[in-house]
LONUPA-602738 format. One record per residue (C-alpha): residue number from 1; residue in three letters; chain; x, y, z. Coordinates in Angstrom, 3 decimals, decimal comma. Layout:
N
{NUM; ALA; A; {X; Y; Z}},
...
//
This chain:
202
{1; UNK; A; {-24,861; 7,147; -21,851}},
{2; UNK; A; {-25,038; 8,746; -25,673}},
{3; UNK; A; {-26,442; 12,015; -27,190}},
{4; UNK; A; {-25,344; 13,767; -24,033}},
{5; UNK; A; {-25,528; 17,398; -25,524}},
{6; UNK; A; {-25,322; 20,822; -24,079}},
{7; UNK; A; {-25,592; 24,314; -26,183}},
{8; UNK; A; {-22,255; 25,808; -26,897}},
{9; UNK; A; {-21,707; 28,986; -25,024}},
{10; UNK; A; {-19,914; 30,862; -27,545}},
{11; UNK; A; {-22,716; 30,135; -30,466}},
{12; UNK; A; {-25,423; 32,572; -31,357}},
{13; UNK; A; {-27,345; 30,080; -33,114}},
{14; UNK; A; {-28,097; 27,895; -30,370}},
{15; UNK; A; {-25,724; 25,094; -31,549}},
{16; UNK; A; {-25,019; 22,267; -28,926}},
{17; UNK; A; {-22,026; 20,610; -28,729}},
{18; UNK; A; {-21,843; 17,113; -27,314}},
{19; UNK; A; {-20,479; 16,593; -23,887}},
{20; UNK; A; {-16,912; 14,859; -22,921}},
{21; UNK; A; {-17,720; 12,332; -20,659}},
{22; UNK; A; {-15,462; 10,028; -17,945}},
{23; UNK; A; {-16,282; 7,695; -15,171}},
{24; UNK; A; {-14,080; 8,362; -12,243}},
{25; UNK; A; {-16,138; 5,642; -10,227}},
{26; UNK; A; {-14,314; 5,732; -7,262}},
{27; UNK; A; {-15,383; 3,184; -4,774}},
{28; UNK; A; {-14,815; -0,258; -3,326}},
{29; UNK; A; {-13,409; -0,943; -6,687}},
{30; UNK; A; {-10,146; 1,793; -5,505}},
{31; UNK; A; {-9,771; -0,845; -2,843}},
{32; UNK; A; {-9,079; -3,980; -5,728}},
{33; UNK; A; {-6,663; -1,927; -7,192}},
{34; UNK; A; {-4,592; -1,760; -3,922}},
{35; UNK; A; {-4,459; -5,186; -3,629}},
{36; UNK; A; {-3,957; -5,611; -7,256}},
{37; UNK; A; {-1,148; -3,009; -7,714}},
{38; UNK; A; {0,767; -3,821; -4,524}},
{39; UNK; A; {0,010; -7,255; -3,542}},
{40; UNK; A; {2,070; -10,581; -3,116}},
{41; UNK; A; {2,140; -13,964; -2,724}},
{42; UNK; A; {1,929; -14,006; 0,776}},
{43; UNK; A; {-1,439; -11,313; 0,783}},
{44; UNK; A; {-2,104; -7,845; 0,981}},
{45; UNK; A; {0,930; -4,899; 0,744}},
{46; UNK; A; {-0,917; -1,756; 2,506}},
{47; UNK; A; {0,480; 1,431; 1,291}},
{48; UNK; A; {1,601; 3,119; 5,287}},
{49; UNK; A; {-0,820; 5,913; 4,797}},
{50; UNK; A; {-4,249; 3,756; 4,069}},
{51; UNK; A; {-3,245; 0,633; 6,682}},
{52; UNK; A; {-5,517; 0,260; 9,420}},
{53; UNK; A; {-2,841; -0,495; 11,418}},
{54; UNK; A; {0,691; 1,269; 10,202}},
{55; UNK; A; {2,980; -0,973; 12,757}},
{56; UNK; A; {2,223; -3,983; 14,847}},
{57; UNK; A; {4,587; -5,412; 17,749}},
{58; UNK; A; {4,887; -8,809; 18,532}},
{59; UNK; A; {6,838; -10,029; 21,214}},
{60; UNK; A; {9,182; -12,714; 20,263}},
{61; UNK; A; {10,905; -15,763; 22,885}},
{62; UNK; A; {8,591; -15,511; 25,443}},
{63; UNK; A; {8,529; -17,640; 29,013}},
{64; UNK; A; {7,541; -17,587; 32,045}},
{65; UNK; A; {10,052; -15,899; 33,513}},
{66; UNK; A; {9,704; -12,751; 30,988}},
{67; UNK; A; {6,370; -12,664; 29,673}},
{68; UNK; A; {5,147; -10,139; 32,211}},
{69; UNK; A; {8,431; -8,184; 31,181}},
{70; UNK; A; {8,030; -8,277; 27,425}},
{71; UNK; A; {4,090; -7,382; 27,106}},
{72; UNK; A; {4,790; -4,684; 29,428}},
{73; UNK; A; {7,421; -2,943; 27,389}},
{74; UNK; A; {5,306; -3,455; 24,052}},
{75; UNK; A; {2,154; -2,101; 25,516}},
{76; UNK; A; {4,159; 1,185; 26,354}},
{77; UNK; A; {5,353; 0,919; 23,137}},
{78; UNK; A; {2,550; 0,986; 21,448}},
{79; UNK; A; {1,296; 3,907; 23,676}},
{80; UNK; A; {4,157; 5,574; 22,463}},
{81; UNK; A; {3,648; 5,165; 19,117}},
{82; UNK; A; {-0,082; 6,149; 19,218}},
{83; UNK; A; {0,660; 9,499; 20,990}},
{84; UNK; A; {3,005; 10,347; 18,030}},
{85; UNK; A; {0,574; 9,456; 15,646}},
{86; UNK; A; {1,009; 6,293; 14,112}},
{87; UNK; A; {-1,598; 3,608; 14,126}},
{88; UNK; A; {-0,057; 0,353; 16,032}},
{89; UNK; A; {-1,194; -2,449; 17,905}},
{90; UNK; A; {0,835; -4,750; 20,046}},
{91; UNK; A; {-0,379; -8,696; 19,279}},
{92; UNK; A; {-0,310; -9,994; 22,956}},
{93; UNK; A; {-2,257; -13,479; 22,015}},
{94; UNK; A; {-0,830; -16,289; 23,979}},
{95; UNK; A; {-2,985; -18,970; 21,889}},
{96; UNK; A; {-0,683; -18,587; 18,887}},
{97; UNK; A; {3,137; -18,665; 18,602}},
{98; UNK; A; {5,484; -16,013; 16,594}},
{99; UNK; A; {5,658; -17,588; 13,770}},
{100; UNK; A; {2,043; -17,703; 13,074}},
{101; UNK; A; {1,645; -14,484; 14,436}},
{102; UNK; A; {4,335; -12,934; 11,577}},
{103; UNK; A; {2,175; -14,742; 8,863}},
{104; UNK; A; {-0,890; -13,438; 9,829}},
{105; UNK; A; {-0,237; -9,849; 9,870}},
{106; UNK; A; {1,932; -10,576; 6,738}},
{107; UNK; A; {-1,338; -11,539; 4,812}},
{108; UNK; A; {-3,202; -8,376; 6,098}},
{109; UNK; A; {-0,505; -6,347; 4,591}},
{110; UNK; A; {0,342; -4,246; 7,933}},
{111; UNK; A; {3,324; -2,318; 6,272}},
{112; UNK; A; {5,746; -2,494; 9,502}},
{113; UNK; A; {6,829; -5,546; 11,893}},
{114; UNK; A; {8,091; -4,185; 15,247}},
{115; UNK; A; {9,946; -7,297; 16,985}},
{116; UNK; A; {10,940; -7,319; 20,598}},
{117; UNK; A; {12,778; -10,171; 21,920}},
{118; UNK; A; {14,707; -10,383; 25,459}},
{119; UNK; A; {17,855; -9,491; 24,092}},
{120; UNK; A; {15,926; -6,600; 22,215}},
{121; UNK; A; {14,972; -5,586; 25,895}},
{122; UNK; A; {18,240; -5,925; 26,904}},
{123; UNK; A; {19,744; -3,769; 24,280}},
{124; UNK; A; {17,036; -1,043; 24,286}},
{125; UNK; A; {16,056; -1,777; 20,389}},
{126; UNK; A; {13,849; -3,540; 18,485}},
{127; UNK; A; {13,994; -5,293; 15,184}},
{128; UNK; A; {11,864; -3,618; 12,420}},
{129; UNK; A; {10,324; -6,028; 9,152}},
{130; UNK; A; {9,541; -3,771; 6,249}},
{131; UNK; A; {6,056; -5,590; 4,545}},
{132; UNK; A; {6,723; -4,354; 1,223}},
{133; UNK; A; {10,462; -5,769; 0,906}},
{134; UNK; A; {11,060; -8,044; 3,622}},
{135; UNK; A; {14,159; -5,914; 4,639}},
{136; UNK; A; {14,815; -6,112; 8,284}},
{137; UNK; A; {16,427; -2,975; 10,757}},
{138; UNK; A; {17,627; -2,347; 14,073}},
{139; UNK; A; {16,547; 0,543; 15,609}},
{140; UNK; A; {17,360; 2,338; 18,896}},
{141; UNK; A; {14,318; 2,720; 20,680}},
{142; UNK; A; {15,692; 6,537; 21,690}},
{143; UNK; A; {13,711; 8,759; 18,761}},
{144; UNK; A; {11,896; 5,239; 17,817}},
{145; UNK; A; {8,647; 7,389; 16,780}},
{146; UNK; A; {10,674; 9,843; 14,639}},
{147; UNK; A; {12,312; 6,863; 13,288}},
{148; UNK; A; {9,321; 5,150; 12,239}},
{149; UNK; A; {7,638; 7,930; 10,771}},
{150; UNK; A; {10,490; 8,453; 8,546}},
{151; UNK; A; {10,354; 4,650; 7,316}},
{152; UNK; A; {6,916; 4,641; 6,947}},
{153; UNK; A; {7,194; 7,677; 4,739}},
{154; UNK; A; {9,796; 5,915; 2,559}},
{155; UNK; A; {8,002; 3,139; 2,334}},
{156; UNK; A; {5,205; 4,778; 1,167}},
{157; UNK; A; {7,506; 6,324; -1,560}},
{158; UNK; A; {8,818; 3,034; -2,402}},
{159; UNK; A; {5,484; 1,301; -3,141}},
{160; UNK; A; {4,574; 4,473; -5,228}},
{161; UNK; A; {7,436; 4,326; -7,269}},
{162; UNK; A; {7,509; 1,015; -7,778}},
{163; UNK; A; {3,569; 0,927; -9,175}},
{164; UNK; A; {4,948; 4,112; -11,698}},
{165; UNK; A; {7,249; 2,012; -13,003}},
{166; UNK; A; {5,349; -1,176; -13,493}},
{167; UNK; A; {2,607; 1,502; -15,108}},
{168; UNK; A; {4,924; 2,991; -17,235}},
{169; UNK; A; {6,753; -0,018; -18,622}},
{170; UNK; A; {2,930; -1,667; -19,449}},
{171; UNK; A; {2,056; 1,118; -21,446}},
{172; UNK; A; {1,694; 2,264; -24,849}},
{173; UNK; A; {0,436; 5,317; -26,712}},
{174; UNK; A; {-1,127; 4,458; -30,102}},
{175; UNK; A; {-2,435; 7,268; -33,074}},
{176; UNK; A; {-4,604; 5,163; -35,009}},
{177; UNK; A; {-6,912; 2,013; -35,284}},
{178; UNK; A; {-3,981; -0,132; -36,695}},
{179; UNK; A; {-1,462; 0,480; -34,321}},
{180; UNK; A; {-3,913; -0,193; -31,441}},
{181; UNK; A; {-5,216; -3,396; -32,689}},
{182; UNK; A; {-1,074; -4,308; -33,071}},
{183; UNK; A; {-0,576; -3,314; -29,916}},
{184; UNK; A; {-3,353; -5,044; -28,197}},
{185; UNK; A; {-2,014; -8,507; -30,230}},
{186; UNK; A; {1,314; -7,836; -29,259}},
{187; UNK; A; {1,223; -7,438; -25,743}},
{188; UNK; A; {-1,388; -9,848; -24,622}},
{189; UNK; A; {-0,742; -9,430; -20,996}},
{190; UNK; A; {-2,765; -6,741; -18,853}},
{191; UNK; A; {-1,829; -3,440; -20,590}},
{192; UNK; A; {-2,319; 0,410; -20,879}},
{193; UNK; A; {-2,872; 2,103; -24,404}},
{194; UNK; A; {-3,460; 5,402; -24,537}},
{195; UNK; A; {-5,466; 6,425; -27,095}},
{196; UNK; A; {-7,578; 9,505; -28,888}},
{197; UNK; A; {-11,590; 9,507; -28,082}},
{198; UNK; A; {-11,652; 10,334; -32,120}},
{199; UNK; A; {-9,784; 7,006; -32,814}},
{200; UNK; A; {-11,952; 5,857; -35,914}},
{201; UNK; A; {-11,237; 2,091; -37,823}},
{202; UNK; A; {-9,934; 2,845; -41,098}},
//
């Protein structure tokens, strides 16, 4: 839109100025820049505070003899994890193995892996599986939601800080129609400039 104009408050004349305008289109579009800004090969990164789900637990070397045992304990779990506030589900599906279990919540970006295996039972812990690094824990399940709640709040740090970064290093301020157009030739890869709206070719 042009010729937006609006009369200037401090004129006794009746002059109009012309307005300053923006488009702060925030939609479905603030969802493409998630998965743009934080995503991998292997799918969505969630940042902990947008995720659906903010943990998931998947039992791990299940039989016969402890299957009962192990859903169980993760269904309390995930109780317990609810009550304190954080969104998790526990992936009881006995029509797909772990492995194909990790990928799939791996490609829907669910920022925390809780594992819980017999010895994990055993040893009252569980084995944690950051999504935005891969890094892997061992955590006491004593304090487990204070625990998580701390992790999820770094990892939300991390992902921010990472993004500032990669912003910062892809951008560049330019003064005048030369430098821009230099700019824009030199760095052909997605970029930031940051430039005046009076920016005139000369």
């Amino acid at each position: 839109m042009f010729n937006i104009q609006f009369e200037d408050p401090d004129s006794t004349t009746g002059d109009k100025l012309f307005a300053h305008q923006n488009s702060w289109g925030l939609s479905t579009r603030s969802i493409g820049v998630v998965v743009m800004v934080h995503g991998d090969n292997k799918g969505l990164v969630l940042p902990p505070r947008v995720a659906f789900y903010q943990a998931v637990i998947v039992p791990c070397g299940v039989t016969d003899a402890n299957k009962e045992q192990l859903n169980t304990h993760c269904t309390e779990m995930k109780k317990s994890l609810q009550k304190a506030g954080i969104r998790s589900h526990a992936d009881l599906r006995e029509n797909y193995n772990t492995g194909w279990k990790f990928n799939h919540w791996e490609l829907k970006g669910v920022p925390v892996r809780i594992e819980i295996g017999p010895r994990d039972l055993k040893n009252n812990q569980v084995v944690v599986v950051r999504r935005d690094n891969g890094v892997k824990a061992t955590l006491q399940n004593e304090n487990l939601e204070d625990q998580l709640n701390k992790l999820l709040n770094t990892i939300h740090d991390d992902m921010y800080n990472r993004a500032l970064v990669e912003r910062d290093a892809n951008m560049a301020v330019t003064t005048s129609w030369r430098s821009s157009v230099s700019s824009s030739i030199r760095r052909r890869s997605s970029r930031l400039l940051i430039a005046e709206t009076s920016l005139v070719k000369k």
